[in-house]
GUNUKOL-917710 format. One record per residue (C-alpha): x, y negated, z. Coordinates in nm, 4 decimals. Each point is the difference from the previous one (the first is absolute). Layout:
- X | Y | Z
...
This chain:
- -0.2116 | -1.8991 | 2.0997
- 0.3418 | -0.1661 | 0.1344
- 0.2102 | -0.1448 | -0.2575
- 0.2840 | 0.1958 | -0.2108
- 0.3431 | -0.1151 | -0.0114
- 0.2312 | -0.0437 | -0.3253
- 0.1739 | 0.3378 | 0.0416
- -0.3231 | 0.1690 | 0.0543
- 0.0165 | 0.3633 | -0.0017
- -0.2791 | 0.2485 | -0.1432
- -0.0202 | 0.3711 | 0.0468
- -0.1897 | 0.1773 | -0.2245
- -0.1583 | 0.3850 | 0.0098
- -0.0409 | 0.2557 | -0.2767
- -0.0998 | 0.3442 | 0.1117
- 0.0763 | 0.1269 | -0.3794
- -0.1251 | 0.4215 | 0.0440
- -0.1055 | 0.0596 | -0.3359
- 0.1475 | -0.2689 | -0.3002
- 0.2207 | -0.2896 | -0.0706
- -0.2836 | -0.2587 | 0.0511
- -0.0213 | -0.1370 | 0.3860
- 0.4089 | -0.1100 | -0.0396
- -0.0401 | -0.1512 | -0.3464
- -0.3006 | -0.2094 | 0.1244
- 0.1967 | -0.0641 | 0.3439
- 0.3379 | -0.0420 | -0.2514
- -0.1814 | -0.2915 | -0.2278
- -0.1505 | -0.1923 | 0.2943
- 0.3217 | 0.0049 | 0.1577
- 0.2419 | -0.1572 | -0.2981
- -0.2742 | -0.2471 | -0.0191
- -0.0001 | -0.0939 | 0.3032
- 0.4104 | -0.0896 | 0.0215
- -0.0391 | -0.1127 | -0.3742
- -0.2298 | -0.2523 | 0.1881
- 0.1186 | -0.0833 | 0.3363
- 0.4111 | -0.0715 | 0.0243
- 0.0647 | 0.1472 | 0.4035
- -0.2333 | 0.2677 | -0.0249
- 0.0549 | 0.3493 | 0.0650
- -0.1640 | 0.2920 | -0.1026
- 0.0490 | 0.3841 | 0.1452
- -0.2380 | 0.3176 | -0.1234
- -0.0452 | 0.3207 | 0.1636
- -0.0714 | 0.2372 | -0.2421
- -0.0505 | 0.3301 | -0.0319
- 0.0968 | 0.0768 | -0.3584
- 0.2200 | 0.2405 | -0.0533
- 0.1940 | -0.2171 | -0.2660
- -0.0731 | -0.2815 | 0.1404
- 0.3970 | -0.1084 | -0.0484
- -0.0480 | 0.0875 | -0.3657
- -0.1278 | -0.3822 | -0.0765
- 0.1786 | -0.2811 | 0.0139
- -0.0790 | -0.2791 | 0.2745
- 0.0807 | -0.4013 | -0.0127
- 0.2185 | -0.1544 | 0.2562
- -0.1673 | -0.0135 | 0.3287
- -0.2460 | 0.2935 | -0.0764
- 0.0937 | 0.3128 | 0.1846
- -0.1845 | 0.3947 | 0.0888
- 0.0293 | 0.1799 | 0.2632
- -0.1048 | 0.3790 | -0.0735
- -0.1627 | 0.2436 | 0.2021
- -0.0722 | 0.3397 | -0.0194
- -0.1764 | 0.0940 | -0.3176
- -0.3545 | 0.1735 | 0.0222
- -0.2217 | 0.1198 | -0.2732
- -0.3530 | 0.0276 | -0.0925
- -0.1314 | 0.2651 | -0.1947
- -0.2479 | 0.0695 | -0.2257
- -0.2744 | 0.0531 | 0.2683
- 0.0943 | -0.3331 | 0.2049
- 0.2238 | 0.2518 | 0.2287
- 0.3592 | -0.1757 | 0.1227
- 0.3354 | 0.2595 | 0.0551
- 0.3331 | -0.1552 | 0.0938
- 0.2208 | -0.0248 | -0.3335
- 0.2421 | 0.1663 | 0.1628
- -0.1750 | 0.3736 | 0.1081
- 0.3068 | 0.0689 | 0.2442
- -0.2159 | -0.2462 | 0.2414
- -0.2948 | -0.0009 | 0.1591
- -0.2687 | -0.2487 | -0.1163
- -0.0867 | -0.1361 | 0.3066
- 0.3916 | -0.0415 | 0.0997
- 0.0252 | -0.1633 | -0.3780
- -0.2766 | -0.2745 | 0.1233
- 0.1520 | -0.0203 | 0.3755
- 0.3375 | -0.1233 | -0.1629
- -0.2282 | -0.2367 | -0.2729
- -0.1590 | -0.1593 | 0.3245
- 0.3158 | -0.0080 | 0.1681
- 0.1764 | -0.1648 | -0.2916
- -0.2664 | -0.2618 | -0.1026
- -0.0381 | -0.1030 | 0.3896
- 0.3420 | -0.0770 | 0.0364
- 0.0572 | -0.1808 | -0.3072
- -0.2216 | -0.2082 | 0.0809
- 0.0964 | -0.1101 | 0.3640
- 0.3564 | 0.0035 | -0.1375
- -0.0734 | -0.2283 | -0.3263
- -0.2175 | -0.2476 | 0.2074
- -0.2925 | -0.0575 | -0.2743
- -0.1940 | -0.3321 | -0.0712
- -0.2156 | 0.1674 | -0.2514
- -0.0813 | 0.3888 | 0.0201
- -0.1856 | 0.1070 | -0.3632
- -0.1728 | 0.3432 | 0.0245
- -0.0994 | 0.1487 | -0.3645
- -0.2863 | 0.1968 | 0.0026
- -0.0451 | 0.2076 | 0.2554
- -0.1367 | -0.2454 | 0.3071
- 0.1891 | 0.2465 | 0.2800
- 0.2376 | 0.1607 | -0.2044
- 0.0435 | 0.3270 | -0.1051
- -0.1718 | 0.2227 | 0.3010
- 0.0243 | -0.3074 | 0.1858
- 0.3595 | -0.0033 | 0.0147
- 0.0054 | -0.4366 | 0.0185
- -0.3063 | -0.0049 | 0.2515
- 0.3034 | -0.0522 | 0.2852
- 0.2120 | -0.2457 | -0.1787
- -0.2901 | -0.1903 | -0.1104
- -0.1094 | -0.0271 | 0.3487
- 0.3391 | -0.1182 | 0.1187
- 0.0519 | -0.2306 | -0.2658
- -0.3308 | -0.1503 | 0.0651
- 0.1433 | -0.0928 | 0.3582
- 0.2717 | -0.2058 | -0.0697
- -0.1883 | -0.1854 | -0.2979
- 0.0600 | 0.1028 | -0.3092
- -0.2151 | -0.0176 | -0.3258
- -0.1278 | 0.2729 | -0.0625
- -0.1445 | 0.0720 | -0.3657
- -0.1572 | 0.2776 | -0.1413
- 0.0280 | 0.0484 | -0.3942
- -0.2449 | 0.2263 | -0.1910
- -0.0433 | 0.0664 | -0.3801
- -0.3006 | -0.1297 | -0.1616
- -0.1052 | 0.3908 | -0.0064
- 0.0185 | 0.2117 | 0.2793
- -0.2246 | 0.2765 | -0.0994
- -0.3268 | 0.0771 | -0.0175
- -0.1877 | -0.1287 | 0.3085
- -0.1556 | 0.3330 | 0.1515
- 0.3608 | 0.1397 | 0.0263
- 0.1441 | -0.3383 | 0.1364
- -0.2955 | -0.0399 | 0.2545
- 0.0683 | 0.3754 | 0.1129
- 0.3828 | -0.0470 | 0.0599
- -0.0311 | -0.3283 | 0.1634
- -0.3115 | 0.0729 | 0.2114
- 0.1880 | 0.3433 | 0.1472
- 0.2700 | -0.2966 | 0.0536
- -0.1621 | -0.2761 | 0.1287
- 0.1898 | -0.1727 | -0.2739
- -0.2716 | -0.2892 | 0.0174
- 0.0395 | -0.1035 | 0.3333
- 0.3525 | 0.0127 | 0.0609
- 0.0723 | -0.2019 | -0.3246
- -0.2334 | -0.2514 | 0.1005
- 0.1988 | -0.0490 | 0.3664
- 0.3466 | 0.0699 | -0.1231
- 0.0309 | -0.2231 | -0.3935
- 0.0469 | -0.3618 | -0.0262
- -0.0829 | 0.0325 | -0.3728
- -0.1044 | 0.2432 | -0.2525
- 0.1787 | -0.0722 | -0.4013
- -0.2622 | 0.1910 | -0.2077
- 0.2280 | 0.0587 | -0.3702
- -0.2436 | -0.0883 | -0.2538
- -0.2593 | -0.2565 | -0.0387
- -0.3606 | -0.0077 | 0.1673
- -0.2022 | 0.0758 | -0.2970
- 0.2043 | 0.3427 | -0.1272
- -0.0830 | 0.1854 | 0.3220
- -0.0387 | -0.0008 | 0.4129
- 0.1928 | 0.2309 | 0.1281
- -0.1921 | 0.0443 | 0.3155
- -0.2993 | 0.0328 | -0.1905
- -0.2767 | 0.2614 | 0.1288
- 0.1912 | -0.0548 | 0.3676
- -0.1572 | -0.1975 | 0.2897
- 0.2103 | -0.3020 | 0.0361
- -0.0960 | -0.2347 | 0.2747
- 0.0413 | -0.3766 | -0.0972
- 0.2956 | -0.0388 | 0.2186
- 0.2332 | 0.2686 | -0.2296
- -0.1583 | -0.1500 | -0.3484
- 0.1155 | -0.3820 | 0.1188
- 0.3157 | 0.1963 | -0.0166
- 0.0282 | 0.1053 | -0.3291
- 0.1485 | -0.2001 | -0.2806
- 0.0124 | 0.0910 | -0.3383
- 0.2979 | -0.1264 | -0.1410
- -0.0037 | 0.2004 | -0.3678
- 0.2170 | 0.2072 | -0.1828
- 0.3240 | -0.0312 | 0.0331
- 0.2120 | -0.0741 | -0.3118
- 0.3415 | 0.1754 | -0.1440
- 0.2681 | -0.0891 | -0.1596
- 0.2584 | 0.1765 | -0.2504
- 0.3730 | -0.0050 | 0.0437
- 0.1269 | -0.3482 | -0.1000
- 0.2161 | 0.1735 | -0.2921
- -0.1304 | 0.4025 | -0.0433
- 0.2148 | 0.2294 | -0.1617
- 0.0095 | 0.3882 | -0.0828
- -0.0805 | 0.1932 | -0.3025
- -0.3944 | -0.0630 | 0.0199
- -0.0776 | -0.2457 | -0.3213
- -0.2170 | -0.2415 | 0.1118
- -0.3940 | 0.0573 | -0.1126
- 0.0392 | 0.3188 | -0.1960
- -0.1122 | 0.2517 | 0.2547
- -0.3007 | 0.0744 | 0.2258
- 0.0280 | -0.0032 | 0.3627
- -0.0606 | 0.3421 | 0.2066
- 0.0060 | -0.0682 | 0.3375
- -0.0865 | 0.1971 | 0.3159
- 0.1068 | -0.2543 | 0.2538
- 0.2153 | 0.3055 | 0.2867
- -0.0859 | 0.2524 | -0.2126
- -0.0897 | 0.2333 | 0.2909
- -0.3556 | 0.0752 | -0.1247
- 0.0498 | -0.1607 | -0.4092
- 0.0663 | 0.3534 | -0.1192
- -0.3299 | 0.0907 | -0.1920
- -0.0327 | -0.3918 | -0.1500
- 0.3741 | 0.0848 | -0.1374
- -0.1554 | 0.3478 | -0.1356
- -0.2943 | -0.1832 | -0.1424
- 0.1783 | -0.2042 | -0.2487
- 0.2621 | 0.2296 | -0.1076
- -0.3411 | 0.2123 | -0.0502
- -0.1154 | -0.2407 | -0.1883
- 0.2980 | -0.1150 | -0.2524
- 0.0335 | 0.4269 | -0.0318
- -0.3619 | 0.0055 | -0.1151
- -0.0117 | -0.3058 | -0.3143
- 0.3124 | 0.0150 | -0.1893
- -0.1417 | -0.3704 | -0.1391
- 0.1062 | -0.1564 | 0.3311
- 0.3515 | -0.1030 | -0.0364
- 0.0097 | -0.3122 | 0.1854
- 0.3382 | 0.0523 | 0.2450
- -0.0788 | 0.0129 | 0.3532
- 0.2339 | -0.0218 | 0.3335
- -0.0849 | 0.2312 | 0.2991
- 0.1124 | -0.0713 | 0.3103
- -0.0693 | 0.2921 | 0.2439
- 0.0695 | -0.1382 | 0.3752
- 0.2671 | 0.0467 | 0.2245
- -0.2458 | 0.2077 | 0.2271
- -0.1085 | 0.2882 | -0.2524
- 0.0989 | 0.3302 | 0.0994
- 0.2680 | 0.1320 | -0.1675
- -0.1881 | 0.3137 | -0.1548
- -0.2306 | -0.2678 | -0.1536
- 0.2543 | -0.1978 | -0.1238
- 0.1991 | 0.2243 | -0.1773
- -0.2966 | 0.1676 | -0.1758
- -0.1830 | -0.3118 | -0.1166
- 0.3757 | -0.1236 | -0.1448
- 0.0291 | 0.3381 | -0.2044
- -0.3539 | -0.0198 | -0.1866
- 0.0649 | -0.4113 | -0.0346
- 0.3447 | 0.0903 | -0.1673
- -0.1958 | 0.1947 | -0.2536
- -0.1712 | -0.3657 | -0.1629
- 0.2243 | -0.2318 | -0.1358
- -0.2312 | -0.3307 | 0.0578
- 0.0555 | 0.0872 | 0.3955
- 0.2786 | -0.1037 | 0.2378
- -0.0009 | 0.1218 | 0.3561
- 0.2219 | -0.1280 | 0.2788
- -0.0152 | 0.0552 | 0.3613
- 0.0148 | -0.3388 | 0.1746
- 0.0868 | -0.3955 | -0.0456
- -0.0115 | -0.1728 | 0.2652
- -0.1042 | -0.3557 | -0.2312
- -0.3275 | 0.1331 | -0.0999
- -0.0770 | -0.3287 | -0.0805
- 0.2255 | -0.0583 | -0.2656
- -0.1047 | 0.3126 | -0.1954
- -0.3283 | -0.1034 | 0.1005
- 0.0736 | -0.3736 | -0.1695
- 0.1377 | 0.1873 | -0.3184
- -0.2977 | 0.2413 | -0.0745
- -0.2776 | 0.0031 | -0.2486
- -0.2529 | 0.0842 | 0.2198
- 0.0052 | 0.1968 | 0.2760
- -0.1401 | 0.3181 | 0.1716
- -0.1286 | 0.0940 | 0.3544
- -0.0691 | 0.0824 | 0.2890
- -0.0760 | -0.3752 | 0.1170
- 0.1490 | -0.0058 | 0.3420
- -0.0114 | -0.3408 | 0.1741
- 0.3652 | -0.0920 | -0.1144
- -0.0630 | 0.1587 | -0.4065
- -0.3215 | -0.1975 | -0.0032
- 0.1974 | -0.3536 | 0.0633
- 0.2514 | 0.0478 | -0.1868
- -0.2480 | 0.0993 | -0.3117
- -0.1982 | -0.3617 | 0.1086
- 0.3558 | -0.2087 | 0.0163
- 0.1748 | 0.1219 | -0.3240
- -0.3882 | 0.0034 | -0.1601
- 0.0422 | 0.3619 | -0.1592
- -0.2412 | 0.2168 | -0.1363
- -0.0725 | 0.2694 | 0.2065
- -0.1756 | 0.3193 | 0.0108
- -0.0724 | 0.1302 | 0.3893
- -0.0313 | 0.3753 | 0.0920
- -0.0851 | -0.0109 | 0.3773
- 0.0542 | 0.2353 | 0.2555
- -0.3126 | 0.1348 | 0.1321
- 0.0758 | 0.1681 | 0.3378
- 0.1130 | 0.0020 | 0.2915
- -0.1005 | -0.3956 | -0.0218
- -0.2559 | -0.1552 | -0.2376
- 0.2441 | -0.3404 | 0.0152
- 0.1226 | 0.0099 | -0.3956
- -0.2869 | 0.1166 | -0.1689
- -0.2016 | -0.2540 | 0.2287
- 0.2522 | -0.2780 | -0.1648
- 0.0215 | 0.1253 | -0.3404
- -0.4231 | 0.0435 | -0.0165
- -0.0144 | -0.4358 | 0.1316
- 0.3242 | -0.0459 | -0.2263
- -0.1893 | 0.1228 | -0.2968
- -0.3315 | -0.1522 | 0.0689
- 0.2095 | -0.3557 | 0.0047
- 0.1080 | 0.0975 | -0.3194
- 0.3984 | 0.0408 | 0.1104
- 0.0763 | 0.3013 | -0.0775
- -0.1416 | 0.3748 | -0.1870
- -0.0997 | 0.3057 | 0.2337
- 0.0414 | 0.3169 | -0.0661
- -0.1345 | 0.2687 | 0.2750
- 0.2488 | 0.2871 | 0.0618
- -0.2571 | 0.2219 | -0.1149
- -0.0482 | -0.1669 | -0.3760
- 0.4049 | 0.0237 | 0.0259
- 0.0294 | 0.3651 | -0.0210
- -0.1489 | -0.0204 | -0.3438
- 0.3245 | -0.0281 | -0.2018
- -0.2132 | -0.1617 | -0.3031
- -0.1947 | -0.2343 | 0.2214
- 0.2951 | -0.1656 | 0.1746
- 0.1854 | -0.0339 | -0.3385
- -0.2445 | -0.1771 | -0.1288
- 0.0193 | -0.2268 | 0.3358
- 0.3495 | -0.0508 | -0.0849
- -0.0622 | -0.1229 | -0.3409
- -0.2482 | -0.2546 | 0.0824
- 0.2263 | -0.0822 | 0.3192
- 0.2148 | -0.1576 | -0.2855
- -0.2518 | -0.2184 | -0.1484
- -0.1398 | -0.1707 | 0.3162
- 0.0450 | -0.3142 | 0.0943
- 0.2128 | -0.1067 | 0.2826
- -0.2033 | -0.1064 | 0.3555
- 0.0477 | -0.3554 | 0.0016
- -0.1773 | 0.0027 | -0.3533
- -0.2867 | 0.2675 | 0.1334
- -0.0173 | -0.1700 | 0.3698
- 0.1667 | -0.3503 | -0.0028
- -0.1583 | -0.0709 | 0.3082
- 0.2291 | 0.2341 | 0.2056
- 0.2890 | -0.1553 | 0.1947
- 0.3046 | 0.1344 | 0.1840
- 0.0487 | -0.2927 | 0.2533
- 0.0688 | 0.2325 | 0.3359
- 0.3595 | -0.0833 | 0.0676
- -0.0364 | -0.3321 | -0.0502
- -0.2856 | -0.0092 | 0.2668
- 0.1606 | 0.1884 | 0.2119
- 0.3129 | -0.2461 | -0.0059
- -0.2474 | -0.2806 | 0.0450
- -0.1278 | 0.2167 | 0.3033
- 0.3600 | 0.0472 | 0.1604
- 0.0670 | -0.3639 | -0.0807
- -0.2540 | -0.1258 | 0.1936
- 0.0902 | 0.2425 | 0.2902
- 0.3698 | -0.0907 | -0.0555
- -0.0485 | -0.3925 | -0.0069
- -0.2581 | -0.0153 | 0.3207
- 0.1130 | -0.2077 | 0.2591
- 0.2874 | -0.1303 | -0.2006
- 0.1626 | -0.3156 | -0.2056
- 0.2792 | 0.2116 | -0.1983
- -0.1772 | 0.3150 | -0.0457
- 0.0762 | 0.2100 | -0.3661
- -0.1559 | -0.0951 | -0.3041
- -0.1116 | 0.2463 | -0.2606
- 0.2482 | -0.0048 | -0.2635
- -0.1267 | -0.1449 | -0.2855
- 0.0431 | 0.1916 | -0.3682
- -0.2073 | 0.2964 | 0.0628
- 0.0931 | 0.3298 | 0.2001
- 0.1709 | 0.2443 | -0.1529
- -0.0450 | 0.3585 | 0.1451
């Protein structure tokens, strides 16, 4: 691997079809990255549609393409149904290929998917791989359960073309929660690859403000929102069915719940007075930092923050079309991190109120697993460092104090 200069530059991909959580990871490595290094630059191509609804440090940067979503049955349409899908994921190709030769890349970090969505960074990784850059491939410490990955990346010949095309592989969680290759035939070559470099921490706002008092609410989260509509249903359900459980509780829906949704599950939460429903806030973790405890879906991004502001939590996976959070929340609980509730005990108004009210008794994960660490972004700073300083006298120094996302 040649050696990286001061003003390194690092793209970074985020194919973002269905929720908010490929550009928040991408988001949090990035500001800890020029947090760390002084010269460095960072630019994201996202597909998000509000990805320019979050704030970014100096020297971070998106570029957006095209929006596509997934549906419920693991089906993609173009967000905008004026244009053809395949012309939607022409112009994505189009656009991430030429930011790339344009932007000149040291370091190119893929999340998740190996090839990109339908293979839409195949070319550009290629290309890149020419002219010598790093090239890293990022995946969450769940991917989903392994029959479906082996399926999707055997049709793919994910395997193989990972194993030619990556430098590295950052695995975000630590080698004794969960492989996510696991049930997959990795040759030896690919799994010298992989480093696990743990969760990766958050921080709050440095002063938070807004009309949420600190520690007198729970938490209901849905991460995007676009499939969180029958957890939000669930606990309304639930405060609507024991009058005894009073405890106040904060809802926020997702900025990618349809509308129709949305506007029903606000009228029946306007009906109990312990529930407030908003929309969107784009510092999740500070209202995440200021809860009680917290409920949901545990998404990759809900699940760290949980672990780095040690809350209480209460998960309610999503079962289908991937097994990835309930796969989580079932290892989460058997660490002794966090409560489970299946989405089919959830229906029962009675039986997730009474989730609720022990929710609000348990102790907080680093008392029930104080063996669990959120190192990742400091690893992966050491990892960049290294890269950064090879080959020379003055190269950057981590900066010391910590790393604020």
């Amino acid at each position: 691997m040649p050696p990286l200069s001061q003003n390194a530059r690092i793209l970074m991909y985020s194919h973002d079809t269905f929720g908010l959580g490929h550009l928040r990871r991408c988001r949090t490595i990035a500001h800890s990255l020029v947090n760390a290094f002084g010269g460095l630059q960072v630019l994201i191509i996202s597909g998000a549609t509000i990805a320019g609804a979050f704030d970014y440090r100096t020297r971070v940067d998106f570029v957006k393409i095209p929006s596509v979503i997934k549906l419920r049955n693991g089906e993609y349409t173009s967000m905008n149904h004026h244009i053809d899908l395949q012309d939607t994921l022409t112009m994505r190709q189009a656009i991430i290929r030429h930011t790339a030769e344009t932007f000149e890349p040291d370091i190119f970090i893929v999340d998740k998917e190996p090839m990109g969505m339908r293979r839409e960074v195949e070319d550009t990784l290629v290309y890149l791989k020419t002219r010598g850059t790093t090239l890293v491939l990022g995946l969450r410490e769940v991917m989903d359960a392994p029959h479906l990955l082996k399926s999707e990346w055997e049709r793919n010949d994910i395997i193989r073309k990972a194993d030619q095309l990556y430098d590295d592989i950052w695995v975000y969680g630590p080698p004794d929660f969960y492989d996510p290759l696991a049930g997959l035939d990795v040759p030896q070559s690919l799994r010298a690859k992989m480093n696990f470099v743990g969760f990766l921490q958050r921080h709050a706002s440095e002063s938070r403000s807004g009309s949420h008092h600190r520690d007198d609410y729970i938490l209901v989260t849905t991460g995007g929102g676009g499939d969180g509509s029958d957890l939000i249903r669930d606990v309304i359900n639930a405060y609507e069915s024991d009058s005894t459980l009073t405890q106040r509780a904060l809802i926020v829906l997702g900025p990618y719940m349809p509308a129709e949704q949305r506007q029903h599950l606000t009228q029946a939460g306007a009906r109990i007075p312990a529930l407030e429903i908003i929309e969107f806030d784009n510092r999740m973790e500070d209202l995440i930092a200021g809860a009680k405890a917290v409920v949901a879906m545990g998404g990759y991004n809900t699940y760290c923050e949980i672990l780095s502001f040690d809350k209480p939590a209460l998960i309610i996976p999503r079962i289908s079309p991937r097994e990835e959070q309930l796969i989580r929340a079932r290892r989460a609980h058997e660490l002794g991190l966090v409560d489970m509730l299946h989405p089919d005990e959830s229906v029962n108004g009675p039986r997730l109120a009474q989730a609720l009210k022990d929710l609000l008794k348990r102790e907080a994960p680093s008392q029930t697993a104080p063996h669990m660490r959120l190192d990742g972004l400091s690893n992966i700073c050491e990892i960049v460092r290294k890269w950064l300083g090879r080959g020379h006298g003055d190269h950057l120094s981590v900066v010391q104090g910590g790393l604020p996302s």
